[in-house]
N, C-alpha and C positions, 0 to 999 in steps of 0.2 A: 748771688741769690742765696737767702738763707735755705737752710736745711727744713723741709716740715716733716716734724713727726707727728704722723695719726696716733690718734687715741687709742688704749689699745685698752677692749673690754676687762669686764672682772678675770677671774680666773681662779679657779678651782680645781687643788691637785692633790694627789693621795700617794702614798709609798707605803711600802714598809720596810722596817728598819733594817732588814737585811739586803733588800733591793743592791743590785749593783751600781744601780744608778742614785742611790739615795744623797749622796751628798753633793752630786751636781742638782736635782731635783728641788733639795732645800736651797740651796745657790740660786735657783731663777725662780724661787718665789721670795726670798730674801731681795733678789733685784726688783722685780715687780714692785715689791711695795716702797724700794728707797724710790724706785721711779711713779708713785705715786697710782699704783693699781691695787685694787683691792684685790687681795691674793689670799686665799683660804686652802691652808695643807693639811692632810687629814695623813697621821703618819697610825701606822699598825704596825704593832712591839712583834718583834718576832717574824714576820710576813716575809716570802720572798716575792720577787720580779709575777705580776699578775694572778696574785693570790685571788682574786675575785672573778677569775675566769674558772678554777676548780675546785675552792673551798667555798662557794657561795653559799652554801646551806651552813657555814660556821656563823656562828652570833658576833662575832667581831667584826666580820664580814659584811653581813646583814647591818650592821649600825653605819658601818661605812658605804656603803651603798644606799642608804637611807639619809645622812648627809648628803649624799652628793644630791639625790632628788628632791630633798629640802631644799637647799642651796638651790638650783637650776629651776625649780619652783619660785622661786622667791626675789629670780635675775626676771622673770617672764611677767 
């Protein structure tokens, strides 16, 4: 029996550049799109691991979190 793979929706992801996980992060949106998903990464120069849970009041912040709700607006 063949193998089915489901369709696997868009996908929208953010790092920043000093994240510990930034270069596996870039890695599975890089695969996403050789496997044919629309994959949109929003990277922030400087940011560590969940900058947007307590620099939310920063304006680089704000623009990335303003993408993402573009974005998720715009999948709906």
């Amino acid at each position: 029996m063949p193998l089915v793979r489901p369709e696997l929706p868009p996908a929208w992801l953010s790092t920043g550049d000093i994240e510990l996980f930034y270069e596996e992060i870039c890695e599975y949106t890089r695969r996403l799109r050789e496997a044919g998903v629309p994959a949109q990464l929003e990277v922030i120069e400087g940011a560590p691991h969940a900058v947007e849970l307590w620099a939310f009041d920063v304006d680089v912040v704000k623009r990335m979190l303003a993408s993402a709700r573009q974005w998720l607006g715009a999948q709906l």
